[in-house]
C-alpha positions as CSV (number, residue, x, y, z in Angstrom):
1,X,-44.2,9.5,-80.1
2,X,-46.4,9.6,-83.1
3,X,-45.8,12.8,-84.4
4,X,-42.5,12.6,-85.2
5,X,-43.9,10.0,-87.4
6,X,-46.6,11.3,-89.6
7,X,-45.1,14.4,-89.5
8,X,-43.8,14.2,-93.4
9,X,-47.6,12.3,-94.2
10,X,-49.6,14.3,-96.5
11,X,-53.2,14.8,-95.1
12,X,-54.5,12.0,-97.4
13,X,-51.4,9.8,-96.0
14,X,-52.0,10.9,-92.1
15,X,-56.0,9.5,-92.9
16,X,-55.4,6.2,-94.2
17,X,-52.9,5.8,-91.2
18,X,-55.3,7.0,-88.7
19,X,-57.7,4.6,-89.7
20,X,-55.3,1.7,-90.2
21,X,-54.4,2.3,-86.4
22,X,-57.5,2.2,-85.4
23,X,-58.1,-1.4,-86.2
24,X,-54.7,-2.4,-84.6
25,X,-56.1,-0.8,-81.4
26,X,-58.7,-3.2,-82.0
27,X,-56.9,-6.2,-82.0
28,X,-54.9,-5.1,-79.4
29,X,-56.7,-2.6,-76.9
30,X,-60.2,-4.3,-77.2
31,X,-59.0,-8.3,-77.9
32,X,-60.9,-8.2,-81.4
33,X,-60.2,-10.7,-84.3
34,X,-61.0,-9.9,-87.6
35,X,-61.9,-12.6,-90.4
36,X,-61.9,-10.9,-93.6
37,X,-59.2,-8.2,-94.7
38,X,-59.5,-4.7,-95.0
39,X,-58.2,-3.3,-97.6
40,X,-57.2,0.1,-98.2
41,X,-57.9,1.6,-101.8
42,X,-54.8,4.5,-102.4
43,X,-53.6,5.2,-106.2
44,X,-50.6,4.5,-107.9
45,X,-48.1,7.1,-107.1
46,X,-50.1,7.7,-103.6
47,X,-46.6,6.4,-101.5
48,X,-48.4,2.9,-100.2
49,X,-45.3,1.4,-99.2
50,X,-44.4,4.7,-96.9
51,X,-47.8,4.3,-95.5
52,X,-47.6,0.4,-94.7
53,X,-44.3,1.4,-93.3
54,X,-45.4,4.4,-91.3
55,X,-48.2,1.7,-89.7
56,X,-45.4,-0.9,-88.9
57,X,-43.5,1.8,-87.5
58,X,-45.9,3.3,-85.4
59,X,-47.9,0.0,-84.5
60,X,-44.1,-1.1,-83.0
61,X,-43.6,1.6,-80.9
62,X,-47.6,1.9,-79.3
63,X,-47.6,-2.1,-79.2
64,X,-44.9,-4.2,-77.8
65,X,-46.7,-6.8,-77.9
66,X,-47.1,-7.1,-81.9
67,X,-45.4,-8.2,-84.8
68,X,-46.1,-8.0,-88.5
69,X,-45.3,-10.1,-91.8
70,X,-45.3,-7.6,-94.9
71,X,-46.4,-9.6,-98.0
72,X,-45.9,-8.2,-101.5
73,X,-46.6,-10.2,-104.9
74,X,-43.5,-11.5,-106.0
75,X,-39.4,-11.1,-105.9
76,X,-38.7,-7.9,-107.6
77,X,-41.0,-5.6,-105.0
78,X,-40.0,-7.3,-102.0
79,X,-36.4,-6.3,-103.0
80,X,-37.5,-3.1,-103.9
81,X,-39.6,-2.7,-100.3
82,X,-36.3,-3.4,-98.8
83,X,-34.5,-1.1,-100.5
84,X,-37.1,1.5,-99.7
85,X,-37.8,0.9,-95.9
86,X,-38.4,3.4,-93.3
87,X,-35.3,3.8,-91.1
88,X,-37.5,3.5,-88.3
89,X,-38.2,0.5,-89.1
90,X,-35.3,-0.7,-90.3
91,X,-33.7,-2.7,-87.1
92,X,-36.7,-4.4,-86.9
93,X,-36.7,-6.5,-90.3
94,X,-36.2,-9.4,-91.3
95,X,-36.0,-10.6,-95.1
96,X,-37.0,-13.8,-96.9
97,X,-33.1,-14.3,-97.3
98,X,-32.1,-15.0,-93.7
99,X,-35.4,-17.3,-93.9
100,X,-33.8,-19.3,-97.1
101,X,-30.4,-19.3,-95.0
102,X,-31.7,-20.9,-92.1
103,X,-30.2,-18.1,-90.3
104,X,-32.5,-17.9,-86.9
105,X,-34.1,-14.3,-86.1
106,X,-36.8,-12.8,-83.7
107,X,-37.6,-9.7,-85.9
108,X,-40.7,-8.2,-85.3
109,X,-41.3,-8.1,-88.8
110,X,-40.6,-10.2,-91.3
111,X,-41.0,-9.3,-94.9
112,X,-41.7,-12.1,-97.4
113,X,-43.8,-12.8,-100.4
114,X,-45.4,-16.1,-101.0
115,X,-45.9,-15.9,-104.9
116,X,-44.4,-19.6,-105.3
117,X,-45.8,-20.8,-101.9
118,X,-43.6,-21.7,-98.8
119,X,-40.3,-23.3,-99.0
120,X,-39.2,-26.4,-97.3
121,X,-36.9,-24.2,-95.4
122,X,-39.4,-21.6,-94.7
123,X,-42.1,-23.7,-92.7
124,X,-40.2,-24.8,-90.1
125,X,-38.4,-21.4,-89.7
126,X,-41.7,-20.0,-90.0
127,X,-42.8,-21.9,-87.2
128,X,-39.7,-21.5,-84.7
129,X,-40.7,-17.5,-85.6
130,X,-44.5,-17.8,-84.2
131,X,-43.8,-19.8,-81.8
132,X,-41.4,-17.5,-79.8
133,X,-43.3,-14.3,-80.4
134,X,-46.6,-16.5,-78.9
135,X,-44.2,-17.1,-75.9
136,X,-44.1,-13.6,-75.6
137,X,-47.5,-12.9,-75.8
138,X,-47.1,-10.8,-79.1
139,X,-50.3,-11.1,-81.7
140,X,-49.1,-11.4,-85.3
141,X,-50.8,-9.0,-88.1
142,X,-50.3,-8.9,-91.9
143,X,-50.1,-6.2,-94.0
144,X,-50.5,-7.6,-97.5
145,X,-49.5,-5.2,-100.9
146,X,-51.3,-5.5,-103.1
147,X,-53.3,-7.1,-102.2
148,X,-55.7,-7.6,-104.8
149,X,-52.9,-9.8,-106.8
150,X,-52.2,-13.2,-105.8
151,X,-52.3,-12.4,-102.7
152,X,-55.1,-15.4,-101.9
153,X,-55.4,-18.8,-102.7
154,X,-53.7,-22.2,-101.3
155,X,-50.0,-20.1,-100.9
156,X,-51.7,-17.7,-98.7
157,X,-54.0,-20.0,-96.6
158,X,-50.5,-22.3,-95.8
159,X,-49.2,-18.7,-93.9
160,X,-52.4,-18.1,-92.2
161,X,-52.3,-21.5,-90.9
162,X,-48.7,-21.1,-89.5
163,X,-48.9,-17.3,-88.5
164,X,-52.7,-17.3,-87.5
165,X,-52.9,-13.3,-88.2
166,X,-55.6,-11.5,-85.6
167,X,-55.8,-9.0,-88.5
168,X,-54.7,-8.5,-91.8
169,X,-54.3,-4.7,-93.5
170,X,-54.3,-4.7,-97.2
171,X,-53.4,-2.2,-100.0
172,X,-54.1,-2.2,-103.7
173,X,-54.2,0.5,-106.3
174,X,-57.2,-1.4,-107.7
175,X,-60.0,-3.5,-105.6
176,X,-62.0,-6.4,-107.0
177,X,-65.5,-6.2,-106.0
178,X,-66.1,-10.1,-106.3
179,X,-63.0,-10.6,-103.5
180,X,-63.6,-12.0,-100.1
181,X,-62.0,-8.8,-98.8
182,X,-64.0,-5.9,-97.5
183,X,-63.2,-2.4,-98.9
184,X,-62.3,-0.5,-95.6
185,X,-61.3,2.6,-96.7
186,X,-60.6,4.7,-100.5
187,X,-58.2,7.6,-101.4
188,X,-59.4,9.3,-104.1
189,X,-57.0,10.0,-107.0
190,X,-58.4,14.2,-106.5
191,X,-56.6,13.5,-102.8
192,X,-53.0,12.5,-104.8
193,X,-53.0,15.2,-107.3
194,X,-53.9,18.0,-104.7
195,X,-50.9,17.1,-102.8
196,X,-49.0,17.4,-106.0
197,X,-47.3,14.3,-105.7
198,X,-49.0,12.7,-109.2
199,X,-48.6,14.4,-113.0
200,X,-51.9,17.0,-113.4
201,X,-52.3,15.4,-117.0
202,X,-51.9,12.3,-119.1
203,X,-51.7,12.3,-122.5
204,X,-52.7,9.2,-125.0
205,X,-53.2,8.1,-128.3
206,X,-54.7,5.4,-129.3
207,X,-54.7,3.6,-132.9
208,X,-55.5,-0.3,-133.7
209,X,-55.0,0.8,-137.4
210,X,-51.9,2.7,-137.3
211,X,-48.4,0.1,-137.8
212,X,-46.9,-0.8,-134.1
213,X,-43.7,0.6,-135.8
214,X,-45.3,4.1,-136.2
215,X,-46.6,3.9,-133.0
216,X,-42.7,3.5,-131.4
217,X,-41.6,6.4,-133.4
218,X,-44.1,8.6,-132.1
219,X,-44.0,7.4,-128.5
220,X,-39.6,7.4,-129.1
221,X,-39.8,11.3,-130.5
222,X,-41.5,12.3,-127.2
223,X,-38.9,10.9,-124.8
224,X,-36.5,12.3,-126.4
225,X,-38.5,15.7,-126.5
226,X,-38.7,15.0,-122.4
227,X,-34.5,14.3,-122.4
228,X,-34.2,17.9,-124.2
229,X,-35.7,19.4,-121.1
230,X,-34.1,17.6,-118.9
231,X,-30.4,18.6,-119.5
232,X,-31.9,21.8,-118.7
233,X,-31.4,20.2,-115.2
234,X,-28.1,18.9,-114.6
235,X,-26.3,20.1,-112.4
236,X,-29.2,19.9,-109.8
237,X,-30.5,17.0,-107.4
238,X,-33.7,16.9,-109.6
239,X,-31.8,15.9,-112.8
240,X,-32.8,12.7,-114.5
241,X,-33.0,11.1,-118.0
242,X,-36.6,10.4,-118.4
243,X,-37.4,6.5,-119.8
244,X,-39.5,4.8,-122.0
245,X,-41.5,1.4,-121.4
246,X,-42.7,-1.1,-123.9
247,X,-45.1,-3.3,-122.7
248,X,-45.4,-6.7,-124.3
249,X,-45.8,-10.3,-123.9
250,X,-42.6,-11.6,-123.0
251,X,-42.4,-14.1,-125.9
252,X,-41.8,-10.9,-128.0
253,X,-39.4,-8.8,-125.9
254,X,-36.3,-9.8,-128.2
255,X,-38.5,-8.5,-131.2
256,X,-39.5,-5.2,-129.4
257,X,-35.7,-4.9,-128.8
258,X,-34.5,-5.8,-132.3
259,X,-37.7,-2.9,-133.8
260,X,-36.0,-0.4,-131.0
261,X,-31.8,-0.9,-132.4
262,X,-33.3,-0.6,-136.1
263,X,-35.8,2.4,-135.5
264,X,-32.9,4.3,-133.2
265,X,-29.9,2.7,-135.3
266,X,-27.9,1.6,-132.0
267,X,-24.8,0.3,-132.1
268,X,-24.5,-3.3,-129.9
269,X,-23.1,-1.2,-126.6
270,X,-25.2,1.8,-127.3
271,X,-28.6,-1.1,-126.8
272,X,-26.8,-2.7,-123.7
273,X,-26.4,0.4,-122.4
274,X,-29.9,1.9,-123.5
275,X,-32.3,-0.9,-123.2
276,X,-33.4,-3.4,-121.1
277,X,-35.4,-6.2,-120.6
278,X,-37.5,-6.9,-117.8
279,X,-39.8,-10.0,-117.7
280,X,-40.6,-12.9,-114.8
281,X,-37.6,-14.8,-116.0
282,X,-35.2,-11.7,-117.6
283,X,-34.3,-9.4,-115.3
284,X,-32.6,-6.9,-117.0
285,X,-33.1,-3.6,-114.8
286,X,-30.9,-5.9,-111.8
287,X,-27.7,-5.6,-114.6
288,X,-28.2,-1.7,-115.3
289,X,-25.2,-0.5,-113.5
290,X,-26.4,3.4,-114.6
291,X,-29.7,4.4,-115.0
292,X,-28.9,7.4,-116.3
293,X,-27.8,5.6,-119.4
294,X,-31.0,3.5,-119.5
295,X,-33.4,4.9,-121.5
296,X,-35.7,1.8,-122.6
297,X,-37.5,-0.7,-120.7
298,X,-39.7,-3.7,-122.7
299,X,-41.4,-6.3,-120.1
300,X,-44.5,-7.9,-119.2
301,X,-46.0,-8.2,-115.5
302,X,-43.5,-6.4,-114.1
303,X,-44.5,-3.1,-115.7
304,X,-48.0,-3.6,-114.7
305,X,-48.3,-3.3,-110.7
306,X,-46.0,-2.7,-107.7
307,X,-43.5,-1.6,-109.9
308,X,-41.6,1.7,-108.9
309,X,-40.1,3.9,-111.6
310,X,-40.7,7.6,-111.6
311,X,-38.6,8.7,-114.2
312,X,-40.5,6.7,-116.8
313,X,-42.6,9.1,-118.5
314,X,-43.5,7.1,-122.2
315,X,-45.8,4.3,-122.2
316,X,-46.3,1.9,-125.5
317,X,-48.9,-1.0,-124.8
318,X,-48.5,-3.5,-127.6
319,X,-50.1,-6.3,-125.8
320,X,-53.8,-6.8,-125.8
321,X,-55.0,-6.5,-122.5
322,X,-59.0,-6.8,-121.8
323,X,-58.1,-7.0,-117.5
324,X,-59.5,-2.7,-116.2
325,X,-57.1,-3.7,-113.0
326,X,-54.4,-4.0,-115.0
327,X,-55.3,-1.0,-117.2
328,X,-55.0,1.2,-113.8
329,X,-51.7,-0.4,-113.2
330,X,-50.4,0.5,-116.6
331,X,-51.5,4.1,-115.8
332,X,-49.5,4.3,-112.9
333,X,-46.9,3.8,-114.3
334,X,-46.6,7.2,-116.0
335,X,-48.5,9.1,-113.0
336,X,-45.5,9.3,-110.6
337,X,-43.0,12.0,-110.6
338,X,-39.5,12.3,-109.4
339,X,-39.0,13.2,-105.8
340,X,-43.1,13.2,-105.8
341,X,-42.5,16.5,-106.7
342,X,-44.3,19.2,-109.3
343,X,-41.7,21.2,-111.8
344,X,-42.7,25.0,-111.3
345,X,-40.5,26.1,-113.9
346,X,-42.4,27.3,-117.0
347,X,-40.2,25.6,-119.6
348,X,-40.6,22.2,-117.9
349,X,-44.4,21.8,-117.8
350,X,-44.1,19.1,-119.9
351,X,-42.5,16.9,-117.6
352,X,-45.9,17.6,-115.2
353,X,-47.7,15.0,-117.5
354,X,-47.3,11.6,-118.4
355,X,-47.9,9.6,-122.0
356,X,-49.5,6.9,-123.1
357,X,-49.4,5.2,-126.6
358,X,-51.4,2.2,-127.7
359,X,-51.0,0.2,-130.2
360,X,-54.5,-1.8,-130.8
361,X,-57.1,-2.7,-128.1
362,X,-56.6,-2.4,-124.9
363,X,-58.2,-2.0,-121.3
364,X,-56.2,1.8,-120.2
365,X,-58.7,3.2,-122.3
366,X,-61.4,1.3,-119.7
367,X,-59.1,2.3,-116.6
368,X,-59.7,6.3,-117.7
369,X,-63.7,5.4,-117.5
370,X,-62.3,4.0,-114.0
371,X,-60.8,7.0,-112.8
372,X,-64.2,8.8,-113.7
373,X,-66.2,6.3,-111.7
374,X,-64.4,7.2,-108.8
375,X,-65.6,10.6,-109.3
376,X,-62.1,12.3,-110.3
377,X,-63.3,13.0,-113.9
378,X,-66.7,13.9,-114.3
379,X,-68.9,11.7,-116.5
380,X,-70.1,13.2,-119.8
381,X,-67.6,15.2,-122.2
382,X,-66.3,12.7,-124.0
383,X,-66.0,8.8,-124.4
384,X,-64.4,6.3,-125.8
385,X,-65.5,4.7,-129.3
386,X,-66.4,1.6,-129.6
387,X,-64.9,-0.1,-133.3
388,X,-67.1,-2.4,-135.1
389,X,-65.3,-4.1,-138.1
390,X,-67.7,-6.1,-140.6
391,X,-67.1,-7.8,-144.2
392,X,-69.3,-8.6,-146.6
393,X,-69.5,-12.1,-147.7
394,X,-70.7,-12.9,-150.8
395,X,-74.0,-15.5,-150.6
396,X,-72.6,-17.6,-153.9
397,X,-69.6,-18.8,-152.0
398,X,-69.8,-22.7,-151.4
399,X,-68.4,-24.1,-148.5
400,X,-66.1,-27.2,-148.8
401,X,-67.2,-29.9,-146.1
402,X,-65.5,-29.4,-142.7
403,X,-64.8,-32.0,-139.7
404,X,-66.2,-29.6,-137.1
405,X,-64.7,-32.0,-134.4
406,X,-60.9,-31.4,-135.8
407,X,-61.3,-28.5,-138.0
408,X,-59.9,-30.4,-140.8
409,X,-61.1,-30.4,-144.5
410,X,-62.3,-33.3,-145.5
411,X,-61.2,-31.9,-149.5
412,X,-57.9,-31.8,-150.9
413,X,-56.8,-28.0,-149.9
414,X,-55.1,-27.8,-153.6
415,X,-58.6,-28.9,-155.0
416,X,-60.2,-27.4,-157.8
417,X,-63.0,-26.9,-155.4
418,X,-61.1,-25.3,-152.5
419,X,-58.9,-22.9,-154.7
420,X,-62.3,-21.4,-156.3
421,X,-63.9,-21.0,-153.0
422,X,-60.3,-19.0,-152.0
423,X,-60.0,-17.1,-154.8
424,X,-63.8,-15.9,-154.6
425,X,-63.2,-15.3,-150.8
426,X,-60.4,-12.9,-151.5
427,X,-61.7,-11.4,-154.0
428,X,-64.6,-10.4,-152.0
429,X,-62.3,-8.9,-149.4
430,X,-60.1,-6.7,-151.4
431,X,-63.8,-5.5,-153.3
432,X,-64.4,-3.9,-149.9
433,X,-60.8,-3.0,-149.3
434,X,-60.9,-0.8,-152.4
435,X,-63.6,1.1,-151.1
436,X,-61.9,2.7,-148.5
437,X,-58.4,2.0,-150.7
438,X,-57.9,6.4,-150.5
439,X,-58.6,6.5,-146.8
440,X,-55.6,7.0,-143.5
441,X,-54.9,5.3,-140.5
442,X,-56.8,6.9,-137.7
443,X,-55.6,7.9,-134.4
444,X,-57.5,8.8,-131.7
445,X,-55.9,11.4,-129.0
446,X,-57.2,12.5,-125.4
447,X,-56.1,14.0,-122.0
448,X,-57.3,13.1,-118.7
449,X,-57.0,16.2,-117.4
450,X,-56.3,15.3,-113.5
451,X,-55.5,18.9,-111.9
452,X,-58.7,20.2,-113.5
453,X,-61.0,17.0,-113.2
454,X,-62.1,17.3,-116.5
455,X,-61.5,14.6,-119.2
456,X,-61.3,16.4,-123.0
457,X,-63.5,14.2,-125.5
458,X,-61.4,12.1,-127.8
459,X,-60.9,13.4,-131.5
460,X,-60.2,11.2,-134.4
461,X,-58.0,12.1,-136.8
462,X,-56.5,10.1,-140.0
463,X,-52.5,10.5,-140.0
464,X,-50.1,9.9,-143.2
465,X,-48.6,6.7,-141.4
466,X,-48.4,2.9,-142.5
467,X,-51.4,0.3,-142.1
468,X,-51.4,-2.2,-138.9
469,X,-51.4,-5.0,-140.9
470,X,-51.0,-7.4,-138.4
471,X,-54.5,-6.1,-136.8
472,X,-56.0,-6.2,-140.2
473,X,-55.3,-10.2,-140.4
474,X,-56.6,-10.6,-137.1
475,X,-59.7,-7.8,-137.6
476,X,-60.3,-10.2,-141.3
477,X,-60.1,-13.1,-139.4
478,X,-62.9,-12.7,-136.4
479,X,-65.0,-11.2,-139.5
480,X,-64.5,-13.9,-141.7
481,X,-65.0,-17.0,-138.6
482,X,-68.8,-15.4,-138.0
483,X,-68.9,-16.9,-142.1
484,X,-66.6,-20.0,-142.4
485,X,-65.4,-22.6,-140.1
486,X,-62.3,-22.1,-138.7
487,X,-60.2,-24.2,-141.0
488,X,-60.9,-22.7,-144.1
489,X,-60.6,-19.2,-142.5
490,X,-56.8,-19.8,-141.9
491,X,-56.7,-20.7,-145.5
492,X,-58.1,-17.9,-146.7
493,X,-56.3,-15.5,-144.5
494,X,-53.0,-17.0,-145.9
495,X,-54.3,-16.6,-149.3
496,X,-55.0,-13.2,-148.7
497,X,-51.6,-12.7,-147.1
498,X,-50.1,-13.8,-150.5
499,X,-52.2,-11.7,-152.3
500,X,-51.4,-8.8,-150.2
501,X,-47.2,-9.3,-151.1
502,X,-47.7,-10.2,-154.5
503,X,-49.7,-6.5,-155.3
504,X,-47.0,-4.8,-152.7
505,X,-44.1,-6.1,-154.9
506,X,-45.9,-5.9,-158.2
507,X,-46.2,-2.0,-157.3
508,X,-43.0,-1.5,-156.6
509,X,-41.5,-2.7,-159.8
């Protein structure tokens, strides 16, 4: 009964279900109740969902007296879990849509997220559902993805209370140490990439002083570098056109799109077709009616975590991100492969690896420090660098009297006094600017090397690109606030702005 089961599991995969079916044995064997989650640590790319399914499955069939609720995090991945779904367990589901419905169901399982908390509809539904399976003596357990995300709180105390779990399973790529949950049992990534179902490598640069739009060409010239080797496919079940994902705050989605028609010179069908945008409230991937035409995605959350995409290859992080769980997310992204399978083809060795591009400061460069705490890299041979940005203020500047309450100026900002405190400001700050005015951009390039558990030391390398100038403002402007109060910073910072356009266009006359 079981084998037939787990017999497509890797060895990692047959483990974590082992273990998971040991706890349902006892809840239901030995009469146990557990209080606190356990949560099972697999990486990105691992196949979680085929393992929760795989439980479901096999805890149906040894149990008739059980019944599960699947929880994921939000709308798009319980769609996508449905879509997904082990046939075995198939005939047993039963979706958050017949719930919304009203339509009446004794599924054994239900699957359901509670991201926005429990509809009107859904409590009493919820309790018809409980209260016929307790008729029947069954014992209700929840198996909760990712469950380190939302996946607590007031939404998902209001389910316990109806469902009353005797156990609940959970699953995360990444687990918070200050959570309630207990840690019950961690795959390490080695596991993954030994079962060749991960890339061996990953590749990325990272620059907070190269110009975002540099960074898009470079990370743009390798997909389509990726899409040459590809064609070498078609024909075959493995072809694919591999994709590209931007990922940004979703206030500046339309302005990643409009930088991606200019940069790639798209016609208006050519970008419907190309790109799309995928955020909490634009869903653009539901509208893609061939993905073998999409070749851009830009988006916020919904590139981070429980998001399933193998044939995106290209990363581009342009959002500041300080979270390491999210980091690890991000680097999932690229990890998987298509089919979970390696290319042994010489010529397509490249598309064994993914690639990561990042545009300023953020946490994947932490999240590659993670993967070597979890003893996949070893520590030592390389690190990341730690930038330290510092101006010089000069001592004679006065400051004009500030309302530290409002951050107001109490003097007229087109003062005598104010200009000659602005104009001494920015002269200070191009003085140090011309110091380095000769020098490059840097970029800084690495490889987690995953096959090989090695990580190769980062090298830094100045580039013939344009200045971030955007990070500049923002580098001048946490330099400047350790020296001025806040309100006159901003006015120097436009000042400097000004300055900045004025010298750009005097040049170019």
């Amino acid at each position: 009964m079981i084998s037939d089961a787990t017999r497509s599991l890797k060895d990692f995969q047959f483990e974590v279900v082992k273990k998971n079916l040991e706890l349902l044995s006892d809840v239901f064997d030995n009469g146990v109740s557990f209080a606190e989650r356990r949560v099972t640590v697999s990486p990105t790319g691992s196949g979680k969902t085929y393992m929760m399914s795989t439980i479901i499955q096999l805890g149906l069939r040894m149990y008739s007296n059980s019944c599960f609720v699947w929880i994921t995090h939000n709308k798009q991945i319980t769609k996508q879990t449905a879509e997904n779904i082990h046939s075995g367990i198939a005939p047993y589901i039963c979706s958050v849509e017949a719930i919304e419905s009203g339509s009446h169901s004794n599924a054994r399982v239900l699957l359901l997220n509670v991201q926005k908390g429990l509809s009107k509809k859904a409590i009493p539904w919820l309790q018809r559902w409980i209260k016929k399976h307790e008729e029947d003596n069954r014992k209700c357990v929840f198996i909760v993805d990712e469950s380190d995300e939302g996946q607590s709180g007031l939404n998902m105390q209001s389910l316990r209370s109806i469902l009353k779990p005797k156990l609940e399973l959970g699953f995360t790529a990444s687990f918070k140490t200050e959570s309630e949950d207990r840690l019950f049992h961690r795959v390490p990534y080695v596991d993954v990439v030994r079962a060749e179902m991960i890339v061996d490598n990953i590749y990325y640069e990272v620059s907070s002083e190269v110009a975002l739009r540099e960074m898009i060409k470079k990370a743009i010239e390798k997909r389509n570098r990726l899409e040459s080797l590809t064609t070498l496919l078609r024909g075959t079940e493995r072809y694919f056109v591999p994709k590209m994902a931007i990922q940004t705050q979703a206030s500046r989605a339309e302005e990643m799109r409009s930088l991606l028609i200019d940069i790639l010179n798209l016609s208006p069908e050519e970008a419907r077709k190309q790109i799309a945008i995928h955020t909490q409230d634009e869903r653009g991937l539901d509208g893609i009616i061939d993905m073998n035409e999409l070749r851009f995605i830009i988006g916020d959350l919904m590139i981070e975590r429980g998001w399933d995409m193998p044939e995106l290859y290209v990363l581009l992080a342009a959002k500041t991100s300080l979270s390491q769980a999210k980091g690890v997310q991000l680097l999932g992204r690229v990890m998987r492969l298509p089919k979970a399978k390696r290319f042994e083809e010489e010529e397509l060795q490249a598309l064994n690896a993914g690639y990561i591009y990042i545009a300023g400061k953020h946490s994947i460069q932490k999240s590659c420090e993670e993967f070597m705490a979890q003893g996949l890299i070893p520590k030592g041979g390389g690190g990341f660098g730690i930038e330290m940005e510092t101006i010089n203020i000069r001592p004679n500047l006065k400051l004009p009297t500030i309302k530290t309450t409002s951050g107001e100026l109490n003097d007229d900002i087109w003062s005598d006094k104010i200009s000659t405190v602005l104009e001494q400001a920015v002269e200070a700050i191009f003085e140090e600017i011309n110091i380095t005015s000769s020098a490059q951009p840097t970029i800084r390039t690495g490889q987690l090397d995953l096959e090989g558990m090695a990580h190769a030391p980062l090298t830094i390398r100045a580039i013939e690109a344009e200045w971030n100038y955007e990070h500049t403002k923002d580098i001048l402007r946490n330099a400047i606030s350790k020296h001025f109060p806040q309100a006159l910073c901003e006015l120097i910072i436009g000042e400097f702005h000004a300055e900045v356009l004025s010298r750009n266009l005097a040049s170019s006359l």
